[in-house]
DOMARKE-953105 format. One record per residue: residue number from 1; residue in one letter; x, y, z of N, C-alpha, C in turn. Coordinates in nm, 3 decimals, padded with zeros to 5 digits. Each point is the difference from the previous one (the first is absolute). Layout:
<node NUM,"A",<X,Y,Z>,<X,Y,Z>,<X,Y,Z>>
...
end
This chain:
<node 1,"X",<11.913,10.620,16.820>,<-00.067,-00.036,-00.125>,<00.096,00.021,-00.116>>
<node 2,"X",<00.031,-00.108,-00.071>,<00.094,00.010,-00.122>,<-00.101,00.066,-00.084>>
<node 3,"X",<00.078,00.101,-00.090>,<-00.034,00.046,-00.170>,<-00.031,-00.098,-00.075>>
<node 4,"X",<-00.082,00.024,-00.076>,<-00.034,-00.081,-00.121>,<00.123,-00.020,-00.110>>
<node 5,"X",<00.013,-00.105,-00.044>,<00.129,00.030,-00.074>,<-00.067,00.116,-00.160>>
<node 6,"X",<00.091,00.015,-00.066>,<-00.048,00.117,-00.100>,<00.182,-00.041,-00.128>>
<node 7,"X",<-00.102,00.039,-00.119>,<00.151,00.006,-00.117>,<00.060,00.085,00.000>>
<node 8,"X",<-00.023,00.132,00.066>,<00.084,00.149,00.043>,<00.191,-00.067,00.001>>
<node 9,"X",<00.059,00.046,-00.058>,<00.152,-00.001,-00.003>,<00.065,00.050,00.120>>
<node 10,"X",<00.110,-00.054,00.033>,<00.018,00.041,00.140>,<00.050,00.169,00.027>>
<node 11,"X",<-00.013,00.064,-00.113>,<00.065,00.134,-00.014>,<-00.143,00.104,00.010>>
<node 12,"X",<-00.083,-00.079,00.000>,<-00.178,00.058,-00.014>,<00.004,00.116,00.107>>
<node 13,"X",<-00.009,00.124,-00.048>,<-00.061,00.130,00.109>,<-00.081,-00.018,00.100>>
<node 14,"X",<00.027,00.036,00.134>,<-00.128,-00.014,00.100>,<-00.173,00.041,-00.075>>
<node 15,"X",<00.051,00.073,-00.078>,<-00.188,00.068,-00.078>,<-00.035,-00.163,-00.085>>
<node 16,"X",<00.128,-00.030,-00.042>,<-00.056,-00.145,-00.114>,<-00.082,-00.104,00.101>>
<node 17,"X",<00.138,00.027,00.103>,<-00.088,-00.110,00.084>,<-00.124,-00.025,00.078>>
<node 18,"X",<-00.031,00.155,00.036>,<-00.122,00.038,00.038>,<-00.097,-00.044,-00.116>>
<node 19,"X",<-00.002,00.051,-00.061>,<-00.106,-00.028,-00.130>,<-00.007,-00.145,-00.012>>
<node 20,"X",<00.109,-00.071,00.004>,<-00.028,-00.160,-00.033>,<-00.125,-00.052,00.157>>
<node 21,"X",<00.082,00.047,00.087>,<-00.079,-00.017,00.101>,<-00.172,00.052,00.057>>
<node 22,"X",<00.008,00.106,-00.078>,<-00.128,00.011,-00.021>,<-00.117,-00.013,-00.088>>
<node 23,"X",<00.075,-00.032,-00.138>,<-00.067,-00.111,-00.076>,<-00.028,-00.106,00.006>>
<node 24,"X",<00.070,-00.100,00.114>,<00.031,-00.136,-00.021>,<-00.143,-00.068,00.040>>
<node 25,"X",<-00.084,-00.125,-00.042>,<-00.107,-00.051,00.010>,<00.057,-00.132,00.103>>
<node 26,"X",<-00.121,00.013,00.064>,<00.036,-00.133,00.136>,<-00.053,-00.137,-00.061>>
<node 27,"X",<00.035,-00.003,-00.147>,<-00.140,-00.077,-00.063>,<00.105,-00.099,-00.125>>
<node 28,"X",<-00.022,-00.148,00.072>,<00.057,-00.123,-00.090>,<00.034,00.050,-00.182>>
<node 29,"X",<00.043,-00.056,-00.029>,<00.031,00.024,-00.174>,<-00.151,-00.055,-00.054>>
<node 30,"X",<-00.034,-00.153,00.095>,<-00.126,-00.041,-00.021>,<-00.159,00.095,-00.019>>
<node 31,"X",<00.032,00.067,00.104>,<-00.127,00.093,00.040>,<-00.002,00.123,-00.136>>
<node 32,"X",<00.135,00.013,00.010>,<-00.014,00.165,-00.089>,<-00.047,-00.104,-00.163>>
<node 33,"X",<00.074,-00.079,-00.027>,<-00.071,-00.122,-00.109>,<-00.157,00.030,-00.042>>
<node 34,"X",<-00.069,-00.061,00.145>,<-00.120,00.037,-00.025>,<-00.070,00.107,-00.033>>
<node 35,"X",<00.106,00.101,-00.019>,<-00.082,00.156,00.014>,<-00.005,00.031,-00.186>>
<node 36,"X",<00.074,-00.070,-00.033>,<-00.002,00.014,-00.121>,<-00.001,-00.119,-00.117>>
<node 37,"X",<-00.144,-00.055,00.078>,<-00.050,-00.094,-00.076>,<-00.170,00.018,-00.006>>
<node 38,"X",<-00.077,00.014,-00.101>,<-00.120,00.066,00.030>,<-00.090,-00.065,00.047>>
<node 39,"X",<-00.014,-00.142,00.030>,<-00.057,-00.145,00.088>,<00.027,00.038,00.141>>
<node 40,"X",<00.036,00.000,00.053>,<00.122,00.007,00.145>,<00.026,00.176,00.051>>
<node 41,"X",<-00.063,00.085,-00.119>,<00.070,00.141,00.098>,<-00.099,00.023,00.058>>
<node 42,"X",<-00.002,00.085,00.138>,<-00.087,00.013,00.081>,<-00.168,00.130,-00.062>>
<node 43,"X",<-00.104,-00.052,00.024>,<-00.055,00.104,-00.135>,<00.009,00.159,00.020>>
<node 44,"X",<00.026,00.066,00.163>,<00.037,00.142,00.007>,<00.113,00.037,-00.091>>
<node 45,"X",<00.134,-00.126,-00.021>,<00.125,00.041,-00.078>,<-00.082,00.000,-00.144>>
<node 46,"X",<-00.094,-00.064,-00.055>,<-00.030,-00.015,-00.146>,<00.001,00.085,-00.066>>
<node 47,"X",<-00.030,00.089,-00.031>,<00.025,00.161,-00.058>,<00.131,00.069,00.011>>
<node 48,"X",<00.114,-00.042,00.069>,<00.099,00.028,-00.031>,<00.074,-00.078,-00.045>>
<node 49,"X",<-00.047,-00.127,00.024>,<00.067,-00.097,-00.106>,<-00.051,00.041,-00.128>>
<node 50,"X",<-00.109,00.031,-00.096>,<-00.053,00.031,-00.102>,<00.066,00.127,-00.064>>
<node 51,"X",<00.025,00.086,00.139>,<00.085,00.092,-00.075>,<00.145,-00.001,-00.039>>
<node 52,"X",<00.050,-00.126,00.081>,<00.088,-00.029,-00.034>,<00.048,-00.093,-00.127>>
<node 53,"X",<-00.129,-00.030,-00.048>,<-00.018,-00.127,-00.145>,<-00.072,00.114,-00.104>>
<node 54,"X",<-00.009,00.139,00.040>,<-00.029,00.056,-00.096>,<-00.156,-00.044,-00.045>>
<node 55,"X",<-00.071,-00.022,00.076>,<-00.160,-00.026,-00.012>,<-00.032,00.140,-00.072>>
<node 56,"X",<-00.075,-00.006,-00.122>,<-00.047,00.125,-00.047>,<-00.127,00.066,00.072>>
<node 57,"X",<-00.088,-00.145,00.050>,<-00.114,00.085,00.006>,<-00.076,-00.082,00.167>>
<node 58,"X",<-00.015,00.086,00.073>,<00.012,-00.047,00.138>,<-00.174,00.053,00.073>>
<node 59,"X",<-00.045,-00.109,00.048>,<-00.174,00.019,00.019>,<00.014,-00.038,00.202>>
<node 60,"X",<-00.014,00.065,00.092>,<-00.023,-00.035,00.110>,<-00.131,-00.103,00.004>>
<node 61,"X",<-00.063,00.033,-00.043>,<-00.158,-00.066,-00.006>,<-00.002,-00.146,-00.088>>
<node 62,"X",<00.135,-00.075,-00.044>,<-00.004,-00.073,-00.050>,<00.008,-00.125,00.135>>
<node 63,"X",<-00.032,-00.098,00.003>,<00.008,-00.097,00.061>,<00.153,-00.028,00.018>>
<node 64,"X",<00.024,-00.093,00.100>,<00.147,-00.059,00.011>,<00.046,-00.057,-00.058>>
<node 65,"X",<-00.083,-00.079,-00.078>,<00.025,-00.106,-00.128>,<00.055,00.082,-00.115>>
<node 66,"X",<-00.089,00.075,00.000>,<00.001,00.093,-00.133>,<00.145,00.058,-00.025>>
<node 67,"X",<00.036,00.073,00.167>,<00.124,00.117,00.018>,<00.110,-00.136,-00.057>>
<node 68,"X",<-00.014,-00.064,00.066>,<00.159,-00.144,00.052>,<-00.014,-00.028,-00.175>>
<node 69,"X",<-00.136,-00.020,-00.084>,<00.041,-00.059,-00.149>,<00.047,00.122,-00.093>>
<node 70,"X",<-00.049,00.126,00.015>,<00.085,00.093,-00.066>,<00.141,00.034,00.047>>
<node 71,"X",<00.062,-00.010,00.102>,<00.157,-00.025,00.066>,<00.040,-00.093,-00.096>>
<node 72,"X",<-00.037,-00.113,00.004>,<00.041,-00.113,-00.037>,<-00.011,00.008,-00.170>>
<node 73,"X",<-00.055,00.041,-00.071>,<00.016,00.006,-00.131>,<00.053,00.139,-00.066>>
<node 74,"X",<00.078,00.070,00.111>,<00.052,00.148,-00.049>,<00.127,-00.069,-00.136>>
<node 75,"X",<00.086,-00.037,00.073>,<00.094,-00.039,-00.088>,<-00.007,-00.077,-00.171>>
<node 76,"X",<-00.145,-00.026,00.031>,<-00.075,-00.107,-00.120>,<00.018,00.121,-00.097>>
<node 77,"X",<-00.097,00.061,00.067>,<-00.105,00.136,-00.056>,<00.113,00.101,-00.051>>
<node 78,"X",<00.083,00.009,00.099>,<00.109,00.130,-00.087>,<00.116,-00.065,-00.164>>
<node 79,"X",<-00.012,-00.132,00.009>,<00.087,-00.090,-00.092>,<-00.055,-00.003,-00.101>>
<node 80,"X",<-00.165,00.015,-00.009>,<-00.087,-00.025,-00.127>,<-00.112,00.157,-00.001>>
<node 81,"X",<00.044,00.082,00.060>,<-00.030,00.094,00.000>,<-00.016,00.073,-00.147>>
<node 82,"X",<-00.142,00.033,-00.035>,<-00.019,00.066,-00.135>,<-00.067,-00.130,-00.089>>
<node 83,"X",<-00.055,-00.124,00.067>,<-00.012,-00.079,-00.045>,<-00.226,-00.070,00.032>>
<node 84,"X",<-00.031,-00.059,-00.123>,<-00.137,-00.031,00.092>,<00.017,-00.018,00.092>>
<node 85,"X",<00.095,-00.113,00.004>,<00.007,-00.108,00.139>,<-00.021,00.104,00.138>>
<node 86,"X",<00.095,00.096,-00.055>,<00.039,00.085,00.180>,<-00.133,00.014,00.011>>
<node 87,"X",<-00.086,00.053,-00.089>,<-00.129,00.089,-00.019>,<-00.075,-00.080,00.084>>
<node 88,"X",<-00.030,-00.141,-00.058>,<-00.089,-00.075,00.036>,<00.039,-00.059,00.168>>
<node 89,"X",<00.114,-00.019,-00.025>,<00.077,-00.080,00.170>,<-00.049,00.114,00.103>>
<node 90,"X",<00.050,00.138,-00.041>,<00.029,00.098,00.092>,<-00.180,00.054,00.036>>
<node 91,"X",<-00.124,-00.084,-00.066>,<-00.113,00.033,00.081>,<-00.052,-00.101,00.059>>
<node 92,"X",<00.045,-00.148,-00.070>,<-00.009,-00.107,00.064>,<00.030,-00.016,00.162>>
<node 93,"X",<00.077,00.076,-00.004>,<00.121,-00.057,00.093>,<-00.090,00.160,00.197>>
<node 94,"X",<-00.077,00.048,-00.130>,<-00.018,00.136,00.102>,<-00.144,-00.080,00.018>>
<node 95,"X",<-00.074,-00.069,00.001>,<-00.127,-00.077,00.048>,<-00.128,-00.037,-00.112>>
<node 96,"X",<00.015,00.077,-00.102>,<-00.087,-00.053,-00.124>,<-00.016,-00.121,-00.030>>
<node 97,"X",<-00.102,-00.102,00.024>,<00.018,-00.103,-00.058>,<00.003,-00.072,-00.183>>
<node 98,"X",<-00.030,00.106,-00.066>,<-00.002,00.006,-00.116>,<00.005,00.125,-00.098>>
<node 99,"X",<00.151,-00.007,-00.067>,<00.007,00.083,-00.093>,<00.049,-00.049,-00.126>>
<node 100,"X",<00.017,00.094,-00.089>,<-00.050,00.022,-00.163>,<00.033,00.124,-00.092>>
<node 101,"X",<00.131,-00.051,-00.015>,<00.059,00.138,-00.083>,<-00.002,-00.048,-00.152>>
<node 102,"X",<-00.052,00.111,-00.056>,<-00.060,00.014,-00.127>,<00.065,00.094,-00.134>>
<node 103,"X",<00.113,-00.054,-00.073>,<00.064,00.074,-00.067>,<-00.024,00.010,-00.103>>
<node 104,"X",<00.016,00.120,-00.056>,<-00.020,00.073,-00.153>,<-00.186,-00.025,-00.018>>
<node 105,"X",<-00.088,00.030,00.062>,<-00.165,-00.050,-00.006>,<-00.002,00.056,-00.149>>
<node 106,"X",<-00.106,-00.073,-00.049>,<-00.037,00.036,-00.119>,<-00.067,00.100,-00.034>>
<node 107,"X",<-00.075,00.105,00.123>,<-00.020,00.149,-00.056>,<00.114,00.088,00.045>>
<node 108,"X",<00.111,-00.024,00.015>,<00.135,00.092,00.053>,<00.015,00.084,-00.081>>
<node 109,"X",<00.053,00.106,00.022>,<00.070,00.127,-00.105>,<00.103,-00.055,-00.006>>
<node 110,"X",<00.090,-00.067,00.047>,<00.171,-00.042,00.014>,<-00.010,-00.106,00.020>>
<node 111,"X",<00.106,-00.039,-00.063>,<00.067,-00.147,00.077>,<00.008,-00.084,00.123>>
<node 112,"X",<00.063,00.150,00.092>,<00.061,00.038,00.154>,<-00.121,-00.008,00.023>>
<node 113,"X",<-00.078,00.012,00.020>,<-00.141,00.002,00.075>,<-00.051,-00.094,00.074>>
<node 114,"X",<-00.038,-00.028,00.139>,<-00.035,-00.156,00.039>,<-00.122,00.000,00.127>>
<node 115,"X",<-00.060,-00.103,00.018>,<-00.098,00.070,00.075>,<00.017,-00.146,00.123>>
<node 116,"X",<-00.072,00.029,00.091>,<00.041,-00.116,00.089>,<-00.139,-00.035,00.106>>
<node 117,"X",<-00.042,-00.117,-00.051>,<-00.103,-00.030,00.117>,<00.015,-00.071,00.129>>
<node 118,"X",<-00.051,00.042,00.098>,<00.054,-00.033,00.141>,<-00.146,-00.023,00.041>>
<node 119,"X",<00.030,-00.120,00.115>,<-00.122,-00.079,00.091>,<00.053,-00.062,00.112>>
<node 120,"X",<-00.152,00.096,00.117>,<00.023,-00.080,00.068>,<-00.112,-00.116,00.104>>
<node 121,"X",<00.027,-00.087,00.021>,<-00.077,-00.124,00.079>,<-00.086,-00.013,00.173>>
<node 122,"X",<-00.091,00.060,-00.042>,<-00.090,-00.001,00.132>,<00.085,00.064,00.126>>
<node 123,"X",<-00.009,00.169,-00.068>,<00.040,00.073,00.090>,<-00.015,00.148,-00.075>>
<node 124,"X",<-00.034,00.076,00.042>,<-00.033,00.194,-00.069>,<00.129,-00.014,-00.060>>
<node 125,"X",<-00.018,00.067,-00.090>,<00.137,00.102,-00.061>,<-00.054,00.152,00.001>>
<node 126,"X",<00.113,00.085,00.077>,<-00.044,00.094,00.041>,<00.125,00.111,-00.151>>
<node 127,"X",<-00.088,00.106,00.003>,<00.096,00.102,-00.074>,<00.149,00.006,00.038>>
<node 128,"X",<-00.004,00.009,00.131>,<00.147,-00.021,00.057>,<00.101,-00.060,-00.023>>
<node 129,"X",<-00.061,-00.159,-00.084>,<00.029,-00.109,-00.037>,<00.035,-00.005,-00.165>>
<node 130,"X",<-00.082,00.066,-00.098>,<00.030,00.029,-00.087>,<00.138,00.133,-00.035>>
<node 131,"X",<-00.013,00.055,00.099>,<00.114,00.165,-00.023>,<00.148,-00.109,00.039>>
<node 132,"X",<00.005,-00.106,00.065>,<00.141,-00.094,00.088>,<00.026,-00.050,-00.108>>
<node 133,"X",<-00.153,-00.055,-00.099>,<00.097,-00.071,-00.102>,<00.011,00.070,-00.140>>
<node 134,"X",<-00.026,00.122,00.004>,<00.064,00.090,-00.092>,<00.118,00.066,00.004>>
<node 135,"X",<00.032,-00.002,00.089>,<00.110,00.032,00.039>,<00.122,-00.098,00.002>>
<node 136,"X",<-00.072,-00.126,00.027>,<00.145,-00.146,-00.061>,<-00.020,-00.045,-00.105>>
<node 137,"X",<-00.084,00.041,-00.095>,<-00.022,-00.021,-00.118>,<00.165,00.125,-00.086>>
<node 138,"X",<-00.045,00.137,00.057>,<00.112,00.098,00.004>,<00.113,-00.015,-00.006>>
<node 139,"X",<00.022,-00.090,00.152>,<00.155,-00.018,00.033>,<00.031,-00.104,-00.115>>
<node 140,"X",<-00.070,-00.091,00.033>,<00.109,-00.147,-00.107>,<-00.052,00.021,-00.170>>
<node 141,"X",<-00.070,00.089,-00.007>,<00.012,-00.026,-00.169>,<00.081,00.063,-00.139>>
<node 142,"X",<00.033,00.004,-00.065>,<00.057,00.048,-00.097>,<-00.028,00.141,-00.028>>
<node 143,"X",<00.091,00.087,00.032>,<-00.030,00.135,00.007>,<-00.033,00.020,-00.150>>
<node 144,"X",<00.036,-00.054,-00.140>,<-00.078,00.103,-00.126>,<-00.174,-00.110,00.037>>
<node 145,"X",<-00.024,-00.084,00.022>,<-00.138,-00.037,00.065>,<-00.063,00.096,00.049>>
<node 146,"X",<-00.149,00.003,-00.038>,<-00.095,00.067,00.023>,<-00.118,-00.054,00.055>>
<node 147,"X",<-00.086,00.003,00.123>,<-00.097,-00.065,00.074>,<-00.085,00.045,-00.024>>
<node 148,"X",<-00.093,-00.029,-00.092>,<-00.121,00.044,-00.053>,<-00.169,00.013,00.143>>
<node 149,"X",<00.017,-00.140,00.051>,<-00.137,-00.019,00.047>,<00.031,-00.136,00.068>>
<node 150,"X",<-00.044,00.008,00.175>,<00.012,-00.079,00.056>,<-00.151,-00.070,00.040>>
<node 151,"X",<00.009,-00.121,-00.031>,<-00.187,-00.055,00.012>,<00.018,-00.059,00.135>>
<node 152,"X",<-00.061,00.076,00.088>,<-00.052,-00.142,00.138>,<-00.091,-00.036,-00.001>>
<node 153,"X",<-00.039,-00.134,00.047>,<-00.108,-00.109,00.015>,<00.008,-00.068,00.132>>
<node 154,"X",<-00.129,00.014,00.053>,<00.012,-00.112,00.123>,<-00.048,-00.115,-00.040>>
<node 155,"X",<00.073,-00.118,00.071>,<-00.064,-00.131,-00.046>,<-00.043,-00.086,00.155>>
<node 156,"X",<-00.101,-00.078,-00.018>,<-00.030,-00.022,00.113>,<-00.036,-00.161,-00.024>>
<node 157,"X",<00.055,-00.074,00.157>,<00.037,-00.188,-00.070>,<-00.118,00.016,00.108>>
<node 158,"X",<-00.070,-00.169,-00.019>,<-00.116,-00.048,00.030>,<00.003,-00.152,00.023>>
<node 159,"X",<-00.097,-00.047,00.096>,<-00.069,-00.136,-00.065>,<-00.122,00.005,-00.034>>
<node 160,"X",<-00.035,-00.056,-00.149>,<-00.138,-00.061,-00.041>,<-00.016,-00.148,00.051>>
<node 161,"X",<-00.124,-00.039,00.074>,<-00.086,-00.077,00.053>,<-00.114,-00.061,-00.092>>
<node 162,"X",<00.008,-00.134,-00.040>,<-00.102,-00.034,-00.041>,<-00.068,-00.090,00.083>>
<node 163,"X",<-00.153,-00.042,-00.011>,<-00.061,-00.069,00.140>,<-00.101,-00.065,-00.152>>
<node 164,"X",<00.020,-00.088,00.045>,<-00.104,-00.149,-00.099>,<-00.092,-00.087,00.097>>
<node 165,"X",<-00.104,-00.041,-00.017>,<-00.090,-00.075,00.061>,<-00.060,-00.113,-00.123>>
<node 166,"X",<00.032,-00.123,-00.016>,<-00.092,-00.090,-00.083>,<-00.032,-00.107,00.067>>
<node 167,"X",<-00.169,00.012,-00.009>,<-00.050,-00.132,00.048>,<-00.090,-00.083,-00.054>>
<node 168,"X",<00.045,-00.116,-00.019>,<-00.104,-00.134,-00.135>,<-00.036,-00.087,00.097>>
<node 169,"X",<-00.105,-00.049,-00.101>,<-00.024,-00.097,00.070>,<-00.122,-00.083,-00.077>>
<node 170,"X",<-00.008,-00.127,00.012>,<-00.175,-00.051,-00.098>,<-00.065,-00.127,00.109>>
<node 171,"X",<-00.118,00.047,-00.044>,<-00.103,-00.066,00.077>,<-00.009,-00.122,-00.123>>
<node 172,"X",<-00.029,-00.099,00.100>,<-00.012,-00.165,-00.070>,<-00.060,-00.061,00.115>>
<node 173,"X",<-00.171,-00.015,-00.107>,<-00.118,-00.076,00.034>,<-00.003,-00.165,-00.041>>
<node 174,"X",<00.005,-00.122,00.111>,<00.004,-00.121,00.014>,<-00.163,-00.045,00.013>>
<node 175,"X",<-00.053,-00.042,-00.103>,<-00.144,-00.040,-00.009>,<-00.012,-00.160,00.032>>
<node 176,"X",<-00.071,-00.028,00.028>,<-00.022,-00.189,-00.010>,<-00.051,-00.039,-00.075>>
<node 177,"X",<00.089,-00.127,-00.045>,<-00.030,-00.073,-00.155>,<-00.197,-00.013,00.002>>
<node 178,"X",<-00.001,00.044,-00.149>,<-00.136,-00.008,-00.002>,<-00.037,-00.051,-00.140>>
<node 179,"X",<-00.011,-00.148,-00.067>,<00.032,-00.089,-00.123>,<-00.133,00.049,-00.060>>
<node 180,"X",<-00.018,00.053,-00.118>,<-00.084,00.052,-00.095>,<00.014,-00.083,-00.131>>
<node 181,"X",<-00.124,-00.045,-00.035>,<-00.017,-00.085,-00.146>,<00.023,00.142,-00.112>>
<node 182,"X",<00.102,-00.026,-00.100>,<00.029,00.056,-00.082>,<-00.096,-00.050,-00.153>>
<node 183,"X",<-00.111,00.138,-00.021>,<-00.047,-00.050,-00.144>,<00.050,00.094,-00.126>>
<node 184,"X",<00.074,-00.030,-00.115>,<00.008,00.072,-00.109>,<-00.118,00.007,-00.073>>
<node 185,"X",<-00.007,00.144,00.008>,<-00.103,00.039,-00.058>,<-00.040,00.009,-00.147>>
<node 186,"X",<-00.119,-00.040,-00.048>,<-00.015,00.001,-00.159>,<00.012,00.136,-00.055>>
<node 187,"X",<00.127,-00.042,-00.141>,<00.004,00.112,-00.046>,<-00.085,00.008,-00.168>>
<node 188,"X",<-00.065,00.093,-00.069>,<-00.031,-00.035,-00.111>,<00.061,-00.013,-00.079>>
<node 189,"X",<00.010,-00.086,-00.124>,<00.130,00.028,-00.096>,<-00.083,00.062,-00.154>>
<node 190,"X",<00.028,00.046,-00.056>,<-00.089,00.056,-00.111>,<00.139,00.007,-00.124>>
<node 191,"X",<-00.069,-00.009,-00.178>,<00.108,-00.053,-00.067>,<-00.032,00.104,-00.146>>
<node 192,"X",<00.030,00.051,-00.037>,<-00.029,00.077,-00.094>,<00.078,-00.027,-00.165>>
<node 193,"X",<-00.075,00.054,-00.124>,<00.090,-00.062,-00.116>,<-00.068,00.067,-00.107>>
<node 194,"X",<00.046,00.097,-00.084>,<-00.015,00.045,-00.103>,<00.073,-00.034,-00.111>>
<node 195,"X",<-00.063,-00.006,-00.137>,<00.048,-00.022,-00.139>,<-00.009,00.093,-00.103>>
<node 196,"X",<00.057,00.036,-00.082>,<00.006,00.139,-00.075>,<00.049,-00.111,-00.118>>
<node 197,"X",<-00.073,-00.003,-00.123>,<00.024,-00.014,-00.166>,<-00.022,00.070,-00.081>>
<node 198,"X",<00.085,-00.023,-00.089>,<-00.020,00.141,-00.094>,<00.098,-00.035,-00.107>>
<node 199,"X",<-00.106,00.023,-00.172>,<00.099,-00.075,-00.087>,<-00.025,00.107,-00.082>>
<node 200,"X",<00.114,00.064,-00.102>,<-00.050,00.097,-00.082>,<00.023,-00.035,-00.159>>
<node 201,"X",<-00.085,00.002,-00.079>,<-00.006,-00.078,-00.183>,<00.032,00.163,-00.042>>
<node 202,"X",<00.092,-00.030,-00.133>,<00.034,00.095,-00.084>,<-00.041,-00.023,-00.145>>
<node 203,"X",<-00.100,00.072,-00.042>,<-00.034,-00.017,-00.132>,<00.046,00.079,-00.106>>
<node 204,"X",<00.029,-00.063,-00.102>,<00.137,00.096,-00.108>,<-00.152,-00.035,-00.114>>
<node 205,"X",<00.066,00.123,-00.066>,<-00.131,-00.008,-00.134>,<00.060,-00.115,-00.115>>
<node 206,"X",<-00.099,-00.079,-00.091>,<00.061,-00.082,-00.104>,<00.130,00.054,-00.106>>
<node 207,"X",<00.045,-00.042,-00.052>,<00.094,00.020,-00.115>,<-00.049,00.022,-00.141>>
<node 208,"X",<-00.026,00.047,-00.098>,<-00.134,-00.019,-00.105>,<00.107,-00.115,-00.093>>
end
């Protein structure tokens, strides 16, 4: 069985070479590739890939989706780090379907002050769930920032059903011609007429 070849210099100590040899992976450039890509790494490796991307905040109980999209947006998250965005991405990204960061509110003592509402979509939110995202609220936000009050809400999607019934309809009665002598009937006519006269004389006394 030939050695693996190795970059060891040909002057390399039997201990160097041991060590190369017992480090060495039986595993394509391709394969080890995949190990450090967060789509493609196998999900037992996922958590050490995360620790290796510097994941701040790490949930076993998160879904696979969930783990593989926080891997995948570490590098985002540490670049804009101290920023809403991280704030908002970095709970997005942990399974919330809706959040809502709220800066400087109008009853604040400070400036720094910000409060953040989080929801989620036809499924519990458990306490457990609120302490995960206080804690990445923590990691990615602006350390002189201050987190006043986190609001959760469940929201729950539906279908409304409407049900209509209209029914018309007209009855139409067909009689047989039946020819009737038409008489106009006498009406009375009556005629009325008043006169009003009236003349008025002014008598002035003589002249002497």
């Amino acid at each position: 069985m030939s050695s693996a070849p190795t970059l060891l210099p040909p002057n390399a100590t039997p201990l160097e070479r041991a060590l190369a040899k017992a480090c060495a992976m039986p595993h394509s450039p391709e394969e080890i590739r995949k190990l450090w890509n967060h789509r493609t790494c196998p999900l037992h490796l996922l958590p050490w890939l995360a620790w290796a991307w510097s994941v701040d905040e790490w949930d076993t109980a998160w879904t696979e989706a969930q783990q593989r999209a926080m891997v995948g947006a570490s590098i985002k998250l540490h670049k804009k780090k101290g920023t809403v965005w991280a704030v908002r991405e970095a709970l997005l990204r942990s399974g919330l379907e809706s959040v809502r960061v709220i800066e400087k509110p109008a009853d604040a003592a400070h400036w720094s002050h910000f409060d953040v509402d989080i929801a989620v979509v036809d499924r519990p939110l458990t306490q457990g769930a609120i302490d995960r995202a206080a804690a990445l609220i923590e990691e990615n936000k602006a350390q002189r920032s201050v987190l006043r009050t986190i609001r959760a809400k469940l929201q729950s999607t539906g279908g409304i059903y409407f049900g209509m019934h209209l029914q018309s309809g007209d009855v139409c009665t067909v009689m047989p011609l039946a020819p009737q002598d038409i008489t106009p009937e006498s009406l009375p006519l009556g005629m009325a007429m008043a006169m009003h006269d009236a003349i008025t004389s002014t008598i002035y006394p003589a002249t002497p």
